[in-house]
CHARMM internal coordinates of N, CA and C (Angstrom, degrees):
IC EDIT
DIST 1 N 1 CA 1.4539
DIST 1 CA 1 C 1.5295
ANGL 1 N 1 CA 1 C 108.74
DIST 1 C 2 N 1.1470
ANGL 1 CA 1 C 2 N 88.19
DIHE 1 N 1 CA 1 C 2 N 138.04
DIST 2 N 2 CA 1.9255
ANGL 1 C 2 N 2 CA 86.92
DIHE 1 CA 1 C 2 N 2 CA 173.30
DIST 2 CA 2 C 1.5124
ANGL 2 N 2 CA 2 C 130.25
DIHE 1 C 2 N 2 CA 2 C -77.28
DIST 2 C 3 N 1.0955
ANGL 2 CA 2 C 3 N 97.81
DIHE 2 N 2 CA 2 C 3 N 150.87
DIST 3 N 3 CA 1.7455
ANGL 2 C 3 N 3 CA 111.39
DIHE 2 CA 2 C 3 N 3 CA -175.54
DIST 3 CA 3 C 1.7718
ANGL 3 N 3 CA 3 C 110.43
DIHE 2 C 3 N 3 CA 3 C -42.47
DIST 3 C 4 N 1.3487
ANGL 3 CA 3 C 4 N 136.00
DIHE 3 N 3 CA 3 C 4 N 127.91
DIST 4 N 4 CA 0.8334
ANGL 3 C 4 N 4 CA 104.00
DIHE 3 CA 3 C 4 N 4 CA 128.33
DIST 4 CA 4 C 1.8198
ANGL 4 N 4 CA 4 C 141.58
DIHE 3 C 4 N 4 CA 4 C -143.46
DIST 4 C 5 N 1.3470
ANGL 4 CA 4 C 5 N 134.87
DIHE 4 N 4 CA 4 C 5 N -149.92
DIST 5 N 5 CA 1.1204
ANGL 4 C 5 N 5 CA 111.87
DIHE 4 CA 4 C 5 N 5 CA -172.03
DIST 5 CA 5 C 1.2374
ANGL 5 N 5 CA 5 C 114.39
DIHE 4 C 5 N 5 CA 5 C -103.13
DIST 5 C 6 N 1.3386
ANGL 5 CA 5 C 6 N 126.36
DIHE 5 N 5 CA 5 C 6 N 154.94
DIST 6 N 6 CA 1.6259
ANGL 5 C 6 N 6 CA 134.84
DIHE 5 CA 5 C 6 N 6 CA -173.18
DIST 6 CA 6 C 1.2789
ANGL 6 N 6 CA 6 C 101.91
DIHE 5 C 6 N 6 CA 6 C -95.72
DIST 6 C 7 N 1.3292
ANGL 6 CA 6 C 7 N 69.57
DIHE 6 N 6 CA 6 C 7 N 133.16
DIST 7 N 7 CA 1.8130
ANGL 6 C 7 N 7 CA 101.45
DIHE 6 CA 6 C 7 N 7 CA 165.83
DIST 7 CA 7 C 1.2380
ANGL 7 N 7 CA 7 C 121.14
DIHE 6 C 7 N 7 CA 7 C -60.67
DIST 7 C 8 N 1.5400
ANGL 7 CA 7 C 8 N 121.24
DIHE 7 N 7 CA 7 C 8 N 138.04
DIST 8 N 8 CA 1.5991
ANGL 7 C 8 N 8 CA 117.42
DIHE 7 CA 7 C 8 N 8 CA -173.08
DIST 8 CA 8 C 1.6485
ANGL 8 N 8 CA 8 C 104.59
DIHE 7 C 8 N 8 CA 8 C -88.25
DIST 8 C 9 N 1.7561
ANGL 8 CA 8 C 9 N 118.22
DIHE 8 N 8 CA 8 C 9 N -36.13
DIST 9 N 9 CA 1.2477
ANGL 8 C 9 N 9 CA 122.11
DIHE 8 CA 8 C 9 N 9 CA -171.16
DIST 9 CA 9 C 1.4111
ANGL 9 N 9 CA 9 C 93.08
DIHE 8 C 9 N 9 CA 9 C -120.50
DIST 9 C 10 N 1.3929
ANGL 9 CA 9 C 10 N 114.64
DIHE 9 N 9 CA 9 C 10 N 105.91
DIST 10 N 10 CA 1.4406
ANGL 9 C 10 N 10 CA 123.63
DIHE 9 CA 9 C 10 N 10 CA 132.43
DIST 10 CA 10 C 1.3675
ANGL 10 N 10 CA 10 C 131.04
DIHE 9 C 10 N 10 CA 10 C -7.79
DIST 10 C 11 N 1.7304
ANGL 10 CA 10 C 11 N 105.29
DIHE 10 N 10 CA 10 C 11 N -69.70
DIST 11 N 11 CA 1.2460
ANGL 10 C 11 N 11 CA 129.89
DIHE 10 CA 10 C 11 N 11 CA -161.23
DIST 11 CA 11 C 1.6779
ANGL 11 N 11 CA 11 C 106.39
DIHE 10 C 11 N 11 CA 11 C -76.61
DIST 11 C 12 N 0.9768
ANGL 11 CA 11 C 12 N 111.21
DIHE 11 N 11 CA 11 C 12 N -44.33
DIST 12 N 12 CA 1.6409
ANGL 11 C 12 N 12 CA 125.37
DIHE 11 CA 11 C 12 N 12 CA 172.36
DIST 12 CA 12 C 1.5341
ANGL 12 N 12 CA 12 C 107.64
DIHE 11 C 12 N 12 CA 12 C -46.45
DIST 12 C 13 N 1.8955
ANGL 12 CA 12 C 13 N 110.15
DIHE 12 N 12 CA 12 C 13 N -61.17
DIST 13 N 13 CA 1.0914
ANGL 12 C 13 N 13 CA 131.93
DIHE 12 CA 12 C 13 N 13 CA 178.81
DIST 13 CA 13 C 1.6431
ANGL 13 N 13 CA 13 C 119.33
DIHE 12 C 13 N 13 CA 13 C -29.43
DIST 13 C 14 N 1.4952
ANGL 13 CA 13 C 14 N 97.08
DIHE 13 N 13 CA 13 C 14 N -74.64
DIST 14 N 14 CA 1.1406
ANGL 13 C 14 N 14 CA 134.16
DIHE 13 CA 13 C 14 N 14 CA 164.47
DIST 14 CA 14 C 1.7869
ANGL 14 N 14 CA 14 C 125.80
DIHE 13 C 14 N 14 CA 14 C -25.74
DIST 14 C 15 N 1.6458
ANGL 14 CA 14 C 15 N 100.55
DIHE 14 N 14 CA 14 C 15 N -62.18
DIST 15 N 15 CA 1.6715
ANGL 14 C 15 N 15 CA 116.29
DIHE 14 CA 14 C 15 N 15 CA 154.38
DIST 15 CA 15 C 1.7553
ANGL 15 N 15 CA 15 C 109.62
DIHE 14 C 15 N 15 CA 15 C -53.76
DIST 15 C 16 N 1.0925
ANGL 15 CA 15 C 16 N 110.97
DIHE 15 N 15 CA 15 C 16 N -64.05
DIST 16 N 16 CA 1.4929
ANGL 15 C 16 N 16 CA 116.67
DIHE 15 CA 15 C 16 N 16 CA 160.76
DIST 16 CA 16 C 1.4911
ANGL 16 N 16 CA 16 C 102.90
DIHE 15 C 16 N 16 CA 16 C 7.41
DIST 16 C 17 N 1.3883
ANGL 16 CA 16 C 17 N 89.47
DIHE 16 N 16 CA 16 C 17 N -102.96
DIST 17 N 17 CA 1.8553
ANGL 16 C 17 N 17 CA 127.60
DIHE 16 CA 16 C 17 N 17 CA -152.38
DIST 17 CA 17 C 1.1738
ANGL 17 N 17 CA 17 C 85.08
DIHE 16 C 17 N 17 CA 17 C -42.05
DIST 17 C 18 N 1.6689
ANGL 17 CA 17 C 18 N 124.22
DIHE 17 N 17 CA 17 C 18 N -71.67
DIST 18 N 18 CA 1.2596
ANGL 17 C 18 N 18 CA 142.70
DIHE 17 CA 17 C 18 N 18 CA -151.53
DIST 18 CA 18 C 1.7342
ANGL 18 N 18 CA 18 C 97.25
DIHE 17 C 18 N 18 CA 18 C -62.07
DIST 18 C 19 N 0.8786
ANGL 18 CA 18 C 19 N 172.91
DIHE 18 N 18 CA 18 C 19 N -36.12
DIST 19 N 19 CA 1.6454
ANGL 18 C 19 N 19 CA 162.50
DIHE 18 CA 18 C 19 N 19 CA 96.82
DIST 19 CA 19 C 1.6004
ANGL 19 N 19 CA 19 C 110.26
DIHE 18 C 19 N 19 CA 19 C 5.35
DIST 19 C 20 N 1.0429
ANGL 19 CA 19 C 20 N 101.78
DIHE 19 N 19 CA 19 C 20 N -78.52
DIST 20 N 20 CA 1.6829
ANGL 19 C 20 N 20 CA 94.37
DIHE 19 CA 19 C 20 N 20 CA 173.09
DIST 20 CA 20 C 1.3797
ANGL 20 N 20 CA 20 C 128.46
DIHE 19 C 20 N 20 CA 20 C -35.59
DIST 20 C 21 N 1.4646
ANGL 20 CA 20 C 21 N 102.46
DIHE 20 N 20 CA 20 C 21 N -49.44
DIST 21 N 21 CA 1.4939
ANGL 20 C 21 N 21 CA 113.35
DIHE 20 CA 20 C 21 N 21 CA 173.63
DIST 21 CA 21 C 1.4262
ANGL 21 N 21 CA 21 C 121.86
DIHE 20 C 21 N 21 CA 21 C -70.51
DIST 21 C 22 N 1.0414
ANGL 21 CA 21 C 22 N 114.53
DIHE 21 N 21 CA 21 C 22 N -17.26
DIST 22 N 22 CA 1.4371
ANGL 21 C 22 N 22 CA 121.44
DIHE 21 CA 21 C 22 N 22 CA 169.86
DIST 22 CA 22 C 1.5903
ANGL 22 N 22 CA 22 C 118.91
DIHE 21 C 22 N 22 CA 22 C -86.93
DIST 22 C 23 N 1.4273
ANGL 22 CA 22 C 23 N 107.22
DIHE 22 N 22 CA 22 C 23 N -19.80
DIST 23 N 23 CA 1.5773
ANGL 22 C 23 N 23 CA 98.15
DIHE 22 CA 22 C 23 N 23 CA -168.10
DIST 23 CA 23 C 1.7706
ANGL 23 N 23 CA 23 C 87.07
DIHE 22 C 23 N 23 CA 23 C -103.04
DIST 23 C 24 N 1.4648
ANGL 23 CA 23 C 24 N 115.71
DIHE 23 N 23 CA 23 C 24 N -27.63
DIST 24 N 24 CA 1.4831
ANGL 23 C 24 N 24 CA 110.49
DIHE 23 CA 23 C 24 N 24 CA 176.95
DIST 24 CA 24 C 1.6030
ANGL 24 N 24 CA 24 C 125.17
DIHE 23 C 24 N 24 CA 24 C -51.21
DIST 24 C 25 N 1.4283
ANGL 24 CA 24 C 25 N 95.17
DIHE 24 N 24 CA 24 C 25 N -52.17
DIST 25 N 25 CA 1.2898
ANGL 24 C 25 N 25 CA 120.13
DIHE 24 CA 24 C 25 N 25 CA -175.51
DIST 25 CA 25 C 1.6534
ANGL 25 N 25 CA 25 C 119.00
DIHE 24 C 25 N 25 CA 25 C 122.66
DIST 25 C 26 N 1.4764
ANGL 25 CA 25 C 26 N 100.88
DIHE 25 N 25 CA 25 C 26 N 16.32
DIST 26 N 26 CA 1.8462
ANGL 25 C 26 N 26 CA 89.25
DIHE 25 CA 25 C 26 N 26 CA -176.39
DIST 26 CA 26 C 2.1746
ANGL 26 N 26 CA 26 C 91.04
DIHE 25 C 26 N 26 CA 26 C 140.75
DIST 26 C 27 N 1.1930
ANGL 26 CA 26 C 27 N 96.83
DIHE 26 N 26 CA 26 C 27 N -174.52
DIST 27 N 27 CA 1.6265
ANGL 26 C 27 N 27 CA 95.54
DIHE 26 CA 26 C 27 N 27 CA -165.37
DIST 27 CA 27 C 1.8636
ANGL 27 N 27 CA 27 C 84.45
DIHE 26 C 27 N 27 CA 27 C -85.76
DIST 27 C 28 N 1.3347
ANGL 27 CA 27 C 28 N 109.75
DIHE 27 N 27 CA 27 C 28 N 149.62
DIST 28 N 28 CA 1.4919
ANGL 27 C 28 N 28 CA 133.78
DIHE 27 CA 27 C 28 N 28 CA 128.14
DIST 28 CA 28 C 1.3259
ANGL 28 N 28 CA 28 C 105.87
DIHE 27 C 28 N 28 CA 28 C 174.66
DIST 28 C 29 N 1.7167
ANGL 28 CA 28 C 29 N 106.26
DIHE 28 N 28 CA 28 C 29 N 169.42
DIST 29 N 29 CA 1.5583
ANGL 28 C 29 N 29 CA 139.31
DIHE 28 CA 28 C 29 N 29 CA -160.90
DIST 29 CA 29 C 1.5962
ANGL 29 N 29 CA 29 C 85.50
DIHE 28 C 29 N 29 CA 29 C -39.72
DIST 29 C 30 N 1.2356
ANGL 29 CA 29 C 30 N 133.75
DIHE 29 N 29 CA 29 C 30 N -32.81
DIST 30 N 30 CA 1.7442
ANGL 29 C 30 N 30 CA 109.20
DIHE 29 CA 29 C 30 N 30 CA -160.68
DIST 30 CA 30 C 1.6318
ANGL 30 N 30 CA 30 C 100.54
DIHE 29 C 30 N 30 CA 30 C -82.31
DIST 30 C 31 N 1.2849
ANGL 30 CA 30 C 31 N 112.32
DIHE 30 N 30 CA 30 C 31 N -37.54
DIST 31 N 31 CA 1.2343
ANGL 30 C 31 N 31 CA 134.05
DIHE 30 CA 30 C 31 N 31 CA -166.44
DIST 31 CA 31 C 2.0650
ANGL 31 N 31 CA 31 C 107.96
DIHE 30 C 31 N 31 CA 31 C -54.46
DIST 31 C 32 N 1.7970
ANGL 31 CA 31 C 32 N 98.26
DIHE 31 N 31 CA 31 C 32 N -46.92
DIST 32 N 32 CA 0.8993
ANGL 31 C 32 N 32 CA 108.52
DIHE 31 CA 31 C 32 N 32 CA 171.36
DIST 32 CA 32 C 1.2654
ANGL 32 N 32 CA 32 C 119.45
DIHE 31 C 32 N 32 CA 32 C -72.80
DIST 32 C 33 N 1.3668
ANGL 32 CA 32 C 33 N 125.84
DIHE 32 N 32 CA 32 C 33 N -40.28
DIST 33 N 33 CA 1.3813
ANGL 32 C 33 N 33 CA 116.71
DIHE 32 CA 32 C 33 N 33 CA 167.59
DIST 33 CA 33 C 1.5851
ANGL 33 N 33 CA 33 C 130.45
DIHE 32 C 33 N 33 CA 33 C -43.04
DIST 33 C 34 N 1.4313
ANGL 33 CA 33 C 34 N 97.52
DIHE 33 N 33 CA 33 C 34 N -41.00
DIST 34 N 34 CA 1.2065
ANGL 33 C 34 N 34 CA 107.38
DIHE 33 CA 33 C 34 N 34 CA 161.78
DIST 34 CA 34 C 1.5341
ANGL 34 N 34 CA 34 C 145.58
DIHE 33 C 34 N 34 CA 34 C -66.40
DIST 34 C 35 N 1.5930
ANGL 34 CA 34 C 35 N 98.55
DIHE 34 N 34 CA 34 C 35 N -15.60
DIST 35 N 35 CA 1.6080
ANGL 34 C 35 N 35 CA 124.63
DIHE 34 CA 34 C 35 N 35 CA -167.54
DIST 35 CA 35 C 2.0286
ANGL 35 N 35 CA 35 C 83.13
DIHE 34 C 35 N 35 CA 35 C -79.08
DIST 35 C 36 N 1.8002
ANGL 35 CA 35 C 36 N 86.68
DIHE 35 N 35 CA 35 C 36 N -37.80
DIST 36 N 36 CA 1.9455
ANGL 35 C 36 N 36 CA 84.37
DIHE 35 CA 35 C 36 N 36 CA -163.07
DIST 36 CA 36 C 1.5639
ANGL 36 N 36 CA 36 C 119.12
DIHE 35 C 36 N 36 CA 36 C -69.86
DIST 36 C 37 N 1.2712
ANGL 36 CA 36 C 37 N 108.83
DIHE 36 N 36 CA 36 C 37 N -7.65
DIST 37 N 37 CA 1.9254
ANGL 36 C 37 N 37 CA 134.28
DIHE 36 CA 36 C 37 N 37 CA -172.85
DIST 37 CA 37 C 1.7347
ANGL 37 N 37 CA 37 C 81.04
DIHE 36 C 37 N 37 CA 37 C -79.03
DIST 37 C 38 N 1.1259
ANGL 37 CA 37 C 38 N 106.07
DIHE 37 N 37 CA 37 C 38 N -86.83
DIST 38 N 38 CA 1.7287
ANGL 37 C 38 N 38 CA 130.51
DIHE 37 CA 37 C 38 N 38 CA -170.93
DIST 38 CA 38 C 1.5836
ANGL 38 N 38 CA 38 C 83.32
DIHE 37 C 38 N 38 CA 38 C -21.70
DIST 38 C 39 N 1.4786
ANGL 38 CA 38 C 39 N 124.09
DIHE 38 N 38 CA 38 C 39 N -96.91
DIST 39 N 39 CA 1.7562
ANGL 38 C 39 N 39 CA 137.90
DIHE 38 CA 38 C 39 N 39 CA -158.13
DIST 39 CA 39 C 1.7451
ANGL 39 N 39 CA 39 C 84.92
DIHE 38 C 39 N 39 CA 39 C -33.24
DIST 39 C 40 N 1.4855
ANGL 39 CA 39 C 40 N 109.70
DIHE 39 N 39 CA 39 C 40 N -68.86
DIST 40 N 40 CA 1.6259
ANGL 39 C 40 N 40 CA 91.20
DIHE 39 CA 39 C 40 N 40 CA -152.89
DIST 40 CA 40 C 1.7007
ANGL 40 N 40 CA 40 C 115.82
DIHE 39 C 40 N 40 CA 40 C -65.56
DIST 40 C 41 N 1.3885
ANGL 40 CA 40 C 41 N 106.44
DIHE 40 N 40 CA 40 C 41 N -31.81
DIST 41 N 41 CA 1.8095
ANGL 40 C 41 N 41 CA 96.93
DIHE 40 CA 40 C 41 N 41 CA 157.60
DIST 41 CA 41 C 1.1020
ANGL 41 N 41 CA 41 C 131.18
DIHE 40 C 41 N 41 CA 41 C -36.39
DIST 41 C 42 N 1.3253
ANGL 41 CA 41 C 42 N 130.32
DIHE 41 N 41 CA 41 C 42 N -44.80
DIST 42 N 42 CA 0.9261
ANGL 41 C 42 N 42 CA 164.89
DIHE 41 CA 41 C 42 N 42 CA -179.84
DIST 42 CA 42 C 1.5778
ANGL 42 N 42 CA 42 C 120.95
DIHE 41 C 42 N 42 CA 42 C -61.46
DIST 42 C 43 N 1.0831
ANGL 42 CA 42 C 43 N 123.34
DIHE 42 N 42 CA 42 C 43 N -24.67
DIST 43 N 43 CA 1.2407
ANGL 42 C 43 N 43 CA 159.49
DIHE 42 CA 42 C 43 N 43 CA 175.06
DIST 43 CA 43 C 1.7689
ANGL 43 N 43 CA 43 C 110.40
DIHE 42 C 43 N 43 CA 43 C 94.45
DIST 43 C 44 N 1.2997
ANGL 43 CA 43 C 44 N 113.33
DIHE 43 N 43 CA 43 C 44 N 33.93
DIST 44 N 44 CA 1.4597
ANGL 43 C 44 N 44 CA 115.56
DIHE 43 CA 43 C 44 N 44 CA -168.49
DIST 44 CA 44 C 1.6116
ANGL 44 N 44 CA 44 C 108.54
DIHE 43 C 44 N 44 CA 44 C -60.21
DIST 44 C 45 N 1.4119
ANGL 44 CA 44 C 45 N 147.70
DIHE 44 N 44 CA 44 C 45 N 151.42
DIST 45 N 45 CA 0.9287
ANGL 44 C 45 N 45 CA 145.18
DIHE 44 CA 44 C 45 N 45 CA -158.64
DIST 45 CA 45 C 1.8157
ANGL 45 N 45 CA 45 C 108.37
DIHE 44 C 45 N 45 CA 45 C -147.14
DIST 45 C 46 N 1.3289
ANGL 45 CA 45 C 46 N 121.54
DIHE 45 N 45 CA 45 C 46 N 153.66
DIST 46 N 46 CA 1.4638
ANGL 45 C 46 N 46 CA 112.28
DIHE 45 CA 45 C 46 N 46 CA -170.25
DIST 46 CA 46 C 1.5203
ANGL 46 N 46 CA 46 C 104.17
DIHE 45 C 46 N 46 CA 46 C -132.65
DIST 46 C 47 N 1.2743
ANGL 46 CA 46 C 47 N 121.91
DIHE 46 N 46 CA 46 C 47 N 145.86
DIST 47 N 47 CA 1.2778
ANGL 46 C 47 N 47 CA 117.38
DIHE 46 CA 46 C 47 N 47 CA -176.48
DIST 47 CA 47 C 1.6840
ANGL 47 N 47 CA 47 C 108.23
DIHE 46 C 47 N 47 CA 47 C -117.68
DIST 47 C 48 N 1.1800
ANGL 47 CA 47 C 48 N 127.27
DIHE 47 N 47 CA 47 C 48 N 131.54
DIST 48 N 48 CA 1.5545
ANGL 47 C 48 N 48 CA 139.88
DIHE 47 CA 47 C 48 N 48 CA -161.73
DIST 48 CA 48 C 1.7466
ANGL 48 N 48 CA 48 C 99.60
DIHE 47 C 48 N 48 CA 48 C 71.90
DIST 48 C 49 N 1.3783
ANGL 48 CA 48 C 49 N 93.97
DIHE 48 N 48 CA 48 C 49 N -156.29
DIST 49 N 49 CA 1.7322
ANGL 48 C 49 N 49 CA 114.91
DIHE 48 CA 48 C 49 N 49 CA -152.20
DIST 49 CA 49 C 1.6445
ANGL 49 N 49 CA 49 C 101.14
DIHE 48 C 49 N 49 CA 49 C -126.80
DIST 49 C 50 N 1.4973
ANGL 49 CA 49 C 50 N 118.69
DIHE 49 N 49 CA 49 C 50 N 150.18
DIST 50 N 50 CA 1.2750
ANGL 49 C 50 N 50 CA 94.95
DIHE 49 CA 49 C 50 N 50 CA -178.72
DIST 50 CA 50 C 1.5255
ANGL 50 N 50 CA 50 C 83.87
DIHE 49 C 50 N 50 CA 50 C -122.70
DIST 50 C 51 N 1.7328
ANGL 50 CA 50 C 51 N 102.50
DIHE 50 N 50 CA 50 C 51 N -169.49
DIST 51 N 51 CA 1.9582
ANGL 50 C 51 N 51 CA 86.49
DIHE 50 CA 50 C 51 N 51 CA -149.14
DIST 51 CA 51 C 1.6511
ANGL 51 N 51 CA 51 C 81.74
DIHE 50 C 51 N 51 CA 51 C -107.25
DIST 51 C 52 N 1.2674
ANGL 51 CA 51 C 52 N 101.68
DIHE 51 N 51 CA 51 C 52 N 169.36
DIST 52 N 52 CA 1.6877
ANGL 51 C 52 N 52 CA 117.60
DIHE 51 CA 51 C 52 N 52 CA -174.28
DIST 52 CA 52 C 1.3876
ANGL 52 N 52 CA 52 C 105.47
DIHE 51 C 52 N 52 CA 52 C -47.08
DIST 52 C 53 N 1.5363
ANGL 52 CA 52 C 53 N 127.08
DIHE 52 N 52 CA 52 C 53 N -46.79
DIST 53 N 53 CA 1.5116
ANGL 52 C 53 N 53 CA 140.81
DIHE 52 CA 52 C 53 N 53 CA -170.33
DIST 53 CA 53 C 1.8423
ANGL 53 N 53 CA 53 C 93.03
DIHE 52 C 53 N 53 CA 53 C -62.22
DIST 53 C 54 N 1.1161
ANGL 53 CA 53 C 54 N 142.53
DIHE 53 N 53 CA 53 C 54 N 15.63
DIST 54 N 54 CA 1.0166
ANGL 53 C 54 N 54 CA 126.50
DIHE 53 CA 53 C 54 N 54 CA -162.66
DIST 54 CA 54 C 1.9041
ANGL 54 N 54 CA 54 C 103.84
DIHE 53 C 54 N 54 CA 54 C -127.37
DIST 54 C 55 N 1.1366
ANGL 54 CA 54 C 55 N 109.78
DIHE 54 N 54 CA 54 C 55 N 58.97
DIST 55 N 55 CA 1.4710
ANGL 54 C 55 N 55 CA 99.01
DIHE 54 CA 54 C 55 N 55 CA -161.79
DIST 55 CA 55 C 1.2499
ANGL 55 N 55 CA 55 C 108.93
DIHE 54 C 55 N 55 CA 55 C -148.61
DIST 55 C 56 N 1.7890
ANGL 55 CA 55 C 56 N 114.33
DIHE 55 N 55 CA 55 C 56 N 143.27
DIST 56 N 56 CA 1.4184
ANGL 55 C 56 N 56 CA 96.77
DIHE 55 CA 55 C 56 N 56 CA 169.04
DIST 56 CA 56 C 1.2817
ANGL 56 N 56 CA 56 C 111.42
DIHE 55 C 56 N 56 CA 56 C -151.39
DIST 56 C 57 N 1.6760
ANGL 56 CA 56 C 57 N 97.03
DIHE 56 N 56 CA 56 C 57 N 55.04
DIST 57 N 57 CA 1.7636
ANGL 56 C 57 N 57 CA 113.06
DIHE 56 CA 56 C 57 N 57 CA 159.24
DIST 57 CA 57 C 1.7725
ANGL 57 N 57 CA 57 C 118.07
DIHE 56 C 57 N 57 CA 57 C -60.34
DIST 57 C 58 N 1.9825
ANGL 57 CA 57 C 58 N 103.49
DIHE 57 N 57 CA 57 C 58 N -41.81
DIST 58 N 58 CA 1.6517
ANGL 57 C 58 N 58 CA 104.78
DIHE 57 CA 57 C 58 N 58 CA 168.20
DIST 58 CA 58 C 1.4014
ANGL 58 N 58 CA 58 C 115.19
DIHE 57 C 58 N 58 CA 58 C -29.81
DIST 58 C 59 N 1.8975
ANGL 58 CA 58 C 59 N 88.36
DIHE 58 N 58 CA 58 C 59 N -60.55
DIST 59 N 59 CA 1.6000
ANGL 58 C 59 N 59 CA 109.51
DIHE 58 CA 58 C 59 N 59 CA -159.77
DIST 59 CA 59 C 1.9081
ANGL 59 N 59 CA 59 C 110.70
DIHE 58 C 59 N 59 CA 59 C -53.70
DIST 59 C 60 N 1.3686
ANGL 59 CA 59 C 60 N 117.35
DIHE 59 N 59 CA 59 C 60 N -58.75
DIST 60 N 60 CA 0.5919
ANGL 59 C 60 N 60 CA 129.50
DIHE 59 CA 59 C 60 N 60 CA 136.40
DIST 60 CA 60 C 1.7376
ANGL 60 N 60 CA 60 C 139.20
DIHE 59 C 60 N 60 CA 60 C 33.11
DIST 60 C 61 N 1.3648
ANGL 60 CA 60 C 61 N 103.70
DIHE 60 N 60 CA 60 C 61 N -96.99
DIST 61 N 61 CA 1.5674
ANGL 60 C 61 N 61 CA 156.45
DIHE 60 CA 60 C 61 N 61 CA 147.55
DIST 61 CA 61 C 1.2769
ANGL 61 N 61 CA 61 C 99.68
DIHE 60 C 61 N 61 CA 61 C -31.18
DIST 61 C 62 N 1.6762
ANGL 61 CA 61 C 62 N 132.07
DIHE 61 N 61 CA 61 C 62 N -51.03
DIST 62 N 62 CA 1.0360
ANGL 61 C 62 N 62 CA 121.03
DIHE 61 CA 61 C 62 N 62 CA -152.31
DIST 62 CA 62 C 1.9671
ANGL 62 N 62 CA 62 C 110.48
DIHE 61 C 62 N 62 CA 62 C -83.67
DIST 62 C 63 N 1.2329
ANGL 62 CA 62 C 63 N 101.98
DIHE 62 N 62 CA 62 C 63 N 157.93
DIST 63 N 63 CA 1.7720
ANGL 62 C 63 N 63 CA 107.30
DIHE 62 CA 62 C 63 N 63 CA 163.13
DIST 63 CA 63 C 1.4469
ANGL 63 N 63 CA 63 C 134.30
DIHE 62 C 63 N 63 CA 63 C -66.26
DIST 63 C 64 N 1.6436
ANGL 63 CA 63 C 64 N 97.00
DIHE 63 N 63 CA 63 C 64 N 71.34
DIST 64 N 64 CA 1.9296
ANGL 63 C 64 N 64 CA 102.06
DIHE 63 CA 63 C 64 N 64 CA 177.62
DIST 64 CA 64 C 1.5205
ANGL 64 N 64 CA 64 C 140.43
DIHE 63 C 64 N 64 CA 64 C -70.35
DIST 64 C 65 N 0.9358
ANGL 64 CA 64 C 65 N 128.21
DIHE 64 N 64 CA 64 C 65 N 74.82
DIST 65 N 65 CA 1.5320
ANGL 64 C 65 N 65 CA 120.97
DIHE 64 CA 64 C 65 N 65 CA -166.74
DIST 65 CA 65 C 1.9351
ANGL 65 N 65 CA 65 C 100.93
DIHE 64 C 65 N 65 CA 65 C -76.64
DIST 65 C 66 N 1.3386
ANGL 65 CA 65 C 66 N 82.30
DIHE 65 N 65 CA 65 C 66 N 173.12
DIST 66 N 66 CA 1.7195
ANGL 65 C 66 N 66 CA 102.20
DIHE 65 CA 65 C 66 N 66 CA -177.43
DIST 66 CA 66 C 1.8177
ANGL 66 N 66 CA 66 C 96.56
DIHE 65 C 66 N 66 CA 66 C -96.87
DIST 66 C 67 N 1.1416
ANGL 66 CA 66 C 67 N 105.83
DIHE 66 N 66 CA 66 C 67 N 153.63
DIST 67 N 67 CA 1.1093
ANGL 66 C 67 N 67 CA 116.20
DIHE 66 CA 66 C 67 N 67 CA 170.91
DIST 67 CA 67 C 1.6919
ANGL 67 N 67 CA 67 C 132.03
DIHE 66 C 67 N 67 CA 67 C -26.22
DIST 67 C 68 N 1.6413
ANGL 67 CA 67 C 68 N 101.06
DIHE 67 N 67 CA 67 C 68 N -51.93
DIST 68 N 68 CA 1.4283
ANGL 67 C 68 N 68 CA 114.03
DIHE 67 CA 67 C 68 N 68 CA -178.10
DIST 68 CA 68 C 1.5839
ANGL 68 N 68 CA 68 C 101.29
DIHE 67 C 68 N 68 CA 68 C -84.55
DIST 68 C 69 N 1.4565
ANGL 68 CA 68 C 69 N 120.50
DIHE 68 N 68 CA 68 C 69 N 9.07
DIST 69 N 69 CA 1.3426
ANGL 68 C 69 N 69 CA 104.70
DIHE 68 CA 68 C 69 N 69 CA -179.87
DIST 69 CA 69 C 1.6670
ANGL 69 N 69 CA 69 C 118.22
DIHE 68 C 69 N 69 CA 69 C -91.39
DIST 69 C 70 N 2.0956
ANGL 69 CA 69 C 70 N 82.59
DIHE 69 N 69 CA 69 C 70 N -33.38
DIST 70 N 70 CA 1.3787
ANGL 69 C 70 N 70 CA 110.18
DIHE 69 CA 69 C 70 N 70 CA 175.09
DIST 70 CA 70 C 1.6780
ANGL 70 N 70 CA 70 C 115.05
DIHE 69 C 70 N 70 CA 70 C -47.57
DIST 70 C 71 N 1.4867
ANGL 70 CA 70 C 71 N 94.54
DIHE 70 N 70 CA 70 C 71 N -55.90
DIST 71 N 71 CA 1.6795
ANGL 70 C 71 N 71 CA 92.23
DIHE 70 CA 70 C 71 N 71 CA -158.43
DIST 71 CA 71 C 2.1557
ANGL 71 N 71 CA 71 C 90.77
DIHE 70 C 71 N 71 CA 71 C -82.54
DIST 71 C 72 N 1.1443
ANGL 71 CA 71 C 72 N 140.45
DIHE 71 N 71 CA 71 C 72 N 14.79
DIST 72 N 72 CA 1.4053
ANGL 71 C 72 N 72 CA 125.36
DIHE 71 CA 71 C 72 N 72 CA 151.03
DIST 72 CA 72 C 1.1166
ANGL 72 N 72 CA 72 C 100.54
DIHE 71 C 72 N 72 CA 72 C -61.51
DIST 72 C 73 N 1.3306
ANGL 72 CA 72 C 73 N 144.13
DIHE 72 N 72 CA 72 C 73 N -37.75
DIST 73 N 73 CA 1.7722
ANGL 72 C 73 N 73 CA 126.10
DIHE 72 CA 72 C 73 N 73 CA -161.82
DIST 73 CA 73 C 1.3430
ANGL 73 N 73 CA 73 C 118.69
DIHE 72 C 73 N 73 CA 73 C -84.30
END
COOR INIT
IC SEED 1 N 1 CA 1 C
IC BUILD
């Protein structure tokens, strides 16, 4: 598993997730991405480096449709 970096505020963190998860609908990777927007607005702060393998700008990047978009093609 890849490295990653710690959180300086817990408490920030914490408010985070719990917003994200509510406007997402429940935990996943988008949800969290979003928890990580929220903390650093927020003034959330990270202590060390996390390692290159740890990323999901690719993921991201890529072309996601919803289910019913899939089966139109």
């Amino acid at each position: 598993m890849a490295e990653t970096a710690k959180k300086k505020h817990p408490e920030k963190w914490a408010r985070a997730k719990a917003k994200a998860r509510k406007k997402m609908g429940g935990h996943s990777a988008r949800a969290m991405q979003l928890a990580t927007k929220y903390y650093k607005d927020a003034g959330g702060e990270y202590e060390g480096k996390k390692s290159k393998k740890n990323k999901l700008s690719k993921w991201s990047k890529e072309d996601w449709q919803t289910k019913e978009e899939y089966e139109k093609k």
